[in-house]
C-alpha positions in Angstrom: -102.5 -83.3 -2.1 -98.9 -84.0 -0.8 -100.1 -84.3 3.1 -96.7 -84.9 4.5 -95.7 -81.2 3.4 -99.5 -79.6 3.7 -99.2 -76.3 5.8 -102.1 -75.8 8.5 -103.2 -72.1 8.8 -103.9 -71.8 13.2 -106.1 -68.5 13.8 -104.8 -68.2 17.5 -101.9 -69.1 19.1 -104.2 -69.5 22.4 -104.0 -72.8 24.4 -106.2 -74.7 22.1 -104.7 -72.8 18.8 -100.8 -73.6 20.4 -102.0 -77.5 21.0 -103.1 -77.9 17.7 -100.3 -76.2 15.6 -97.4 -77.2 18.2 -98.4 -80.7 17.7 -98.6 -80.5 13.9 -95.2 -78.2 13.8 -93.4 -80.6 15.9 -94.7 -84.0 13.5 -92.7 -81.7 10.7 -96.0 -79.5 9.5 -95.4 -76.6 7.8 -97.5 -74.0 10.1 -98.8 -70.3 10.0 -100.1 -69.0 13.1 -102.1 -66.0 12.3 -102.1 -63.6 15.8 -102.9 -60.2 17.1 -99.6 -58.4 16.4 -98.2 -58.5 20.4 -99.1 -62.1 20.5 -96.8 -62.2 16.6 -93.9 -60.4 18.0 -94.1 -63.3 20.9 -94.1 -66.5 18.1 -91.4 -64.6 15.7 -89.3 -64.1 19.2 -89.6 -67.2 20.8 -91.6 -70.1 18.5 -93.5 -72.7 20.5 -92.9 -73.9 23.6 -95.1 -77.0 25.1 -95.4 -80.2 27.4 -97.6 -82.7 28.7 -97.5 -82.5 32.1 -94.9 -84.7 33.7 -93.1 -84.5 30.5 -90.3 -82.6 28.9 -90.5 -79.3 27.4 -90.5 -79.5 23.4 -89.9 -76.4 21.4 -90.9 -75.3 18.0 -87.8 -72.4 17.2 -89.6 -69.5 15.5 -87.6 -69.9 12.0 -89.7 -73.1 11.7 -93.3 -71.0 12.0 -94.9 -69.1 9.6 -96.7 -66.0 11.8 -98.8 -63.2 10.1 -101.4 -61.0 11.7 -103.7 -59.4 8.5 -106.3 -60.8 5.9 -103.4 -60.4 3.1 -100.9 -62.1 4.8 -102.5 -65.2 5.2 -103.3 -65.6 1.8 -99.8 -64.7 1.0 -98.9 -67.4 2.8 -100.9 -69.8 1.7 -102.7 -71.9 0.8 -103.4 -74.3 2.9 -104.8 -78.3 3.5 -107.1 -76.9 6.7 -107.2 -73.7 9.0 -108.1 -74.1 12.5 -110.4 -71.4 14.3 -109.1 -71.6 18.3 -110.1 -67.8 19.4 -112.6 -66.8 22.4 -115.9 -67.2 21.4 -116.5 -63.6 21.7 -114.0 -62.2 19.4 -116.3 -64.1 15.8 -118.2 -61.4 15.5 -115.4 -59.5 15.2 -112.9 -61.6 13.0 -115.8 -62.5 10.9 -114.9 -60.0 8.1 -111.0 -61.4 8.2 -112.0 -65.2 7.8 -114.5 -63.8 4.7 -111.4 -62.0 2.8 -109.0 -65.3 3.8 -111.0 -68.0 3.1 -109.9 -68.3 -0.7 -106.7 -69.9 1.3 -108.0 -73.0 2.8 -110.6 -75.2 1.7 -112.2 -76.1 5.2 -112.1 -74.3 8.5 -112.3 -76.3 11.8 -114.4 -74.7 13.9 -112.6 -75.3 17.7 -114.5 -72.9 19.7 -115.9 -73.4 23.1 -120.0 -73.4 23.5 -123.3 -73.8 21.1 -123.2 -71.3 17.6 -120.4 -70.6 16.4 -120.7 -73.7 13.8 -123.1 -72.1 12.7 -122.6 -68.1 12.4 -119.8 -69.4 10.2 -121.2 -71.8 8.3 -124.1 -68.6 7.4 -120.5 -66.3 6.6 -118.1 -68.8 4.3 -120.8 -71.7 3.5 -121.4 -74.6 4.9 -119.1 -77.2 3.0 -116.4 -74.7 4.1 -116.9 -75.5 8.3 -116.0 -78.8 10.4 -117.0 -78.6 13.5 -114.8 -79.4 16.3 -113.7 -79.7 19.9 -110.8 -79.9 22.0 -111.6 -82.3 25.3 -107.5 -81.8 26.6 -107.3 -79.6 29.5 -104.7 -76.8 28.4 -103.0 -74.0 30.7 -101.6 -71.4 28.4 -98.5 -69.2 29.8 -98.3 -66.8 27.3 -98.6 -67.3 23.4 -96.8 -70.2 22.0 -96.0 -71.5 25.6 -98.6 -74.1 27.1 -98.8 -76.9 29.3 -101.8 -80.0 28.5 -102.9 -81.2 31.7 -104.1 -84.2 30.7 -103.4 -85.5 26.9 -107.3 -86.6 25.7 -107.7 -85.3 22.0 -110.5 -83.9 19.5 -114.0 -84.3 18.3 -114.4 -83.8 14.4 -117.6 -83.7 12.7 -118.4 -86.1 9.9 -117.6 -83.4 7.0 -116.1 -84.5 3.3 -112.5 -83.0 4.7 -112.8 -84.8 8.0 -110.7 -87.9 7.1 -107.7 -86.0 6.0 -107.7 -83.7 8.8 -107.9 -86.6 11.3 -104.9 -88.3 9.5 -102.7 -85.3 10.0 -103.7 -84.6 13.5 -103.3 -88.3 14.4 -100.2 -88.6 12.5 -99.0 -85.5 14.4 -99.5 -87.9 17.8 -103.3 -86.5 18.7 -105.9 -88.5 19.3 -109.2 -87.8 16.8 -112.5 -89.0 17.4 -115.0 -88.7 14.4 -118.7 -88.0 15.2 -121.6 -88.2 13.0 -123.6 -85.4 14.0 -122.0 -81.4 14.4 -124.7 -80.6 16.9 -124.4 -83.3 19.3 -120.8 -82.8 19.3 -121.0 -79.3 20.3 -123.8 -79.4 22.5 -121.8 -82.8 24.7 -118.8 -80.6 25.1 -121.2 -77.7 26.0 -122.7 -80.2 28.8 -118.2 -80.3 30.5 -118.0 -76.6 29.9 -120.9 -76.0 31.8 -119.8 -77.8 35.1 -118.4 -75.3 38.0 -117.6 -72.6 35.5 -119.8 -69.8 35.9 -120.0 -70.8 40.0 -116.0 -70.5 39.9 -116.2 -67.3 38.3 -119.2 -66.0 40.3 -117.2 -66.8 43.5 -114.1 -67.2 43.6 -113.9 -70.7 44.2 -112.3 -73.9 42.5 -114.9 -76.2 41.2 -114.1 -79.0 43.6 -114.8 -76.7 46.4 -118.0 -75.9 44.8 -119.3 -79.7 44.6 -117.5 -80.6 47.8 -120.9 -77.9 48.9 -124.6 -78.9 49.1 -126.3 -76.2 48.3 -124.4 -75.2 45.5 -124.1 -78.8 44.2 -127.5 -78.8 43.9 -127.1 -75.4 41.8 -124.5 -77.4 39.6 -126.9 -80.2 39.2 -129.8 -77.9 38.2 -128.4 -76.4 35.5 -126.7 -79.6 34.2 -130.7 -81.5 34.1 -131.7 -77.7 32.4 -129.1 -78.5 29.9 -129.9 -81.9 29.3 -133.7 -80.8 28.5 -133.0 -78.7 25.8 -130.5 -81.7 23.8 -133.5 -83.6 24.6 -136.1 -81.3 23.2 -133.6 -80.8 20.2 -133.1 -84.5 19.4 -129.7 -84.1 20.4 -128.2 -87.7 21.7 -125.3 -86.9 24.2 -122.2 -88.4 22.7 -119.0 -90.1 24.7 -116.3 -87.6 23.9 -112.6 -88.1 24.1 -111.2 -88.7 27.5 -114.3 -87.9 29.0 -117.2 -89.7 30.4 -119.5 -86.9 29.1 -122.2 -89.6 28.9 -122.0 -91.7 32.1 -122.3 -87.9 33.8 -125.6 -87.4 31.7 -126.9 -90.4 32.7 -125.3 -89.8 36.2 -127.5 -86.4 36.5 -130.9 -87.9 35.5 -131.0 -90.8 37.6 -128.3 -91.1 40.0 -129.8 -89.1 43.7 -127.6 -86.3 44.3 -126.1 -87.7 47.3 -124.3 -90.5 45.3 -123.5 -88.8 42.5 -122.2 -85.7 44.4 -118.9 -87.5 45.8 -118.6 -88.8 42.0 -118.5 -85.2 40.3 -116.5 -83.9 43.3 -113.6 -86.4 42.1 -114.3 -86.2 38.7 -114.6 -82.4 38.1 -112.0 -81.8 40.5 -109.1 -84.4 39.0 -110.7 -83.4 35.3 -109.8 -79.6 35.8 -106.2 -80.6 36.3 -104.5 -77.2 38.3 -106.4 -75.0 35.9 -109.3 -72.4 37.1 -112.1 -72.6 34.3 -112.3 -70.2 31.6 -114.9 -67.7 32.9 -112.9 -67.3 36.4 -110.1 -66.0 34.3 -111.9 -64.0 31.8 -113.8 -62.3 34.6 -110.8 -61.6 37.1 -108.0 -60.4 34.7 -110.7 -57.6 33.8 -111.2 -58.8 30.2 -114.2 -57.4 30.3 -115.8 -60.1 27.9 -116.3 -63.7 28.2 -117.8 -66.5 26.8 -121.0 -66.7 28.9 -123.2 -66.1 25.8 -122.2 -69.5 24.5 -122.3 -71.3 27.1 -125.2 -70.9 30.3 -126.3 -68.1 28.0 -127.0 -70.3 25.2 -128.5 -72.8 26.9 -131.3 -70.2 28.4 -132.0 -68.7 25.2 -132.0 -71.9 23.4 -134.3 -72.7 26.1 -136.5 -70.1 25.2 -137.2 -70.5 21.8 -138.6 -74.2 22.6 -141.0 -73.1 25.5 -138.6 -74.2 27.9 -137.4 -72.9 31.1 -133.9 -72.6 32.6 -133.7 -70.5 35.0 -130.6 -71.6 36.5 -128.7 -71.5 33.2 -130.3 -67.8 32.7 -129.2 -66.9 36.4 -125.8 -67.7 35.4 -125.4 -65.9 32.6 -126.7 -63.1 33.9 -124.6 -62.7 36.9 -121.7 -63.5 35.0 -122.0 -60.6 32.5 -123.0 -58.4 34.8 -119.7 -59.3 36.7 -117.4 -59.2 33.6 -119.2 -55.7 32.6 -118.7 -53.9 35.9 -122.3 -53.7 36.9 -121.6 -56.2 39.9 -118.8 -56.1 42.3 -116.6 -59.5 42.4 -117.0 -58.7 46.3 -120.9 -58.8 46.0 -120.5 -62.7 46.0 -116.9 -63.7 46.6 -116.4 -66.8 48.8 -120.3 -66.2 49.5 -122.5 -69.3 48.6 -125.4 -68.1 50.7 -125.7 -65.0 48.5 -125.9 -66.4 45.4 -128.1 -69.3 46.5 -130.8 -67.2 47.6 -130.8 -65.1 44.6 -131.1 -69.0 42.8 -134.1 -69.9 44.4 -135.4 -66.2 43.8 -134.6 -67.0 40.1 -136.8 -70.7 40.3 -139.1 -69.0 42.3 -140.0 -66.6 39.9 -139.8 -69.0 37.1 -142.0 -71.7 38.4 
């Protein structure tokens, strides 16, 4: 395969799917981004724009893109060395059907997606020697498609996977740092672990996450559903693995031993300097009125994962619930807006009950 001229197929042009592809576009990689058709007419208008923070703008003009937005397009386009999957969580079930017809065009799919299952629900559609699993650990603000800023510049996960090496060539080559880990699931489930922290609280209350750890009560909420977390990897055999950039296993051992009022002033720097300027993803999911988010994966995985091994979590359960209830309409963002005392006593109803 002549790598140097290999196009990359980038399903998204989200802040993840525009991170990947700008960096490989701007190393000279011949890239298709394949969009919704508004976010297309965006990328054929105005290509890429990106920056690390404190750093000049660099553009990607759209002559330089391929951008297509059906099933028959892509393979027109095609083929390709490696596609990259960088959508919400939400919309697989969806785009499931697409990836089926288009998968003739790319012999492995990396699988960039935020939470616990989506590895594999595709690996059940397209096979498993067609899916790496992977993860992002660079915080990344997206302005509108093609145009992102990377708070901080850390890099990605890959799974061990008999494409792996060439992927992580061409992503390091493109200036990316690539971290290779021998097991999917640990991968997945140690970024799950960062996802979780001050998301759904954020969401739930309108609040920034330092804010949220900076406060006792719902630090000890936070720190709950982090130990709930880390009892499910541990009843999975899941070893929690240092990611890129982030000290994902100094906080694990941080949570089970550390007492909460040393490691609270820790988490209240860390979370809050790790989160860059950005809200998390489920405080903008659930106030632009989206209407979805990716709660299942996340909190929501971890309580039914829970579940399944006789385990409880009802913090993690809590979560989820509150959040999709939020997102759905069912409960008012005013219901607990800048209210911690409201949603800690409906958590100690929920341990309460679950005790």
């Amino acid at each position: 395969m002549d790598m140097p001229r290999a196009a990359y197929l980038v399903i998204g042009p989200g802040a993840i799917g525009t991170y990947v592809g700008g960096h490989l576009a701007l190393a000279g990689r011949r890239v298709v981004f394949w969009a919704r058709p508004s976010s297309a007419a965006t990328l054929r208008a105005h290509g890429l724009r990106l920056r690390v923070a404190g750093e000049a703008w660099r553009t990607v003009p759209p002559e330089q893109l391929g951008v297509v937005t059906t099933p028959d397009e892509v393979l027109q386009a095609g083929p390709y060395a490696a596609a990259f999957l960088a959508v919400k969580t939400y919309h697989l079930p969806d785009l499931l059907p697409a990836l089926r017809r288009a998968a003739a065009a790319w012999p492995v799919l990396v699988d960039l997606l935020n939470g616990v299952g989506s590895t594999e629900t595709l690996q059940a559609a397209l096979g498993a020697e067609r899916v790496l699993a992977g993860t992002v650990t660079s915080p990344v603000t997206r302005h509108a498609a093609g145009h992102i800023t990377v708070e901080r510049h850390r890099g990605l996960g890959l799974a061990q996977h008999p494409a792996s090496g060439e992927v992580a060539a061409a992503l390091r080559a493109a200036g990316l740092p690539v971290r290779l880990y021998a097991d999917a699931a640990s991968l997945k489930w140690s970024k799950l672990l960062t996802n979780l922290l001050g998301n759904a609280t954020a969401a739930l209350l309108d609040w920034p996450p330092a804010r949220i750890y900076a406060h006792r009560g719902l630090f000890a909420l936070e720190h709950a559903q982090l130990v709930e977390a880390l009892a499910v990897m541990d009843a999975l055999g899941l070893p929690v693995v240092a990611l890129p950039g982030v000290p994902s296993r100094a906080l694990a051992w941080g949570a089970r031993h550390l007492p909460p009022w040393l490691l609270q002033p820790v988490l209240v720097y860390k979370v809050g300097r790790g989160r860059g300027q950005k809200m998390p993803s489920l405080h903008r999911d659930v106030h632009a009125g989206h209407g979805q988010t990716e709660i299942a994966a996340l909190h929501g995985a971890v309580a039914r994962t829970a579940a399944r091994l006789g385990l409880t979590a009802p913090t993690n359960a809590l979560l989820a619930d509150l959040v999709q209830r939020m997102a759905r309409g069912d409960l008012s963002p005013d219901a607990l807006r800048h209210n911690p005392a409201a949603l800690l006593a409906r958590w100690h109803a929920a341990r309460r009950a679950a005790a």
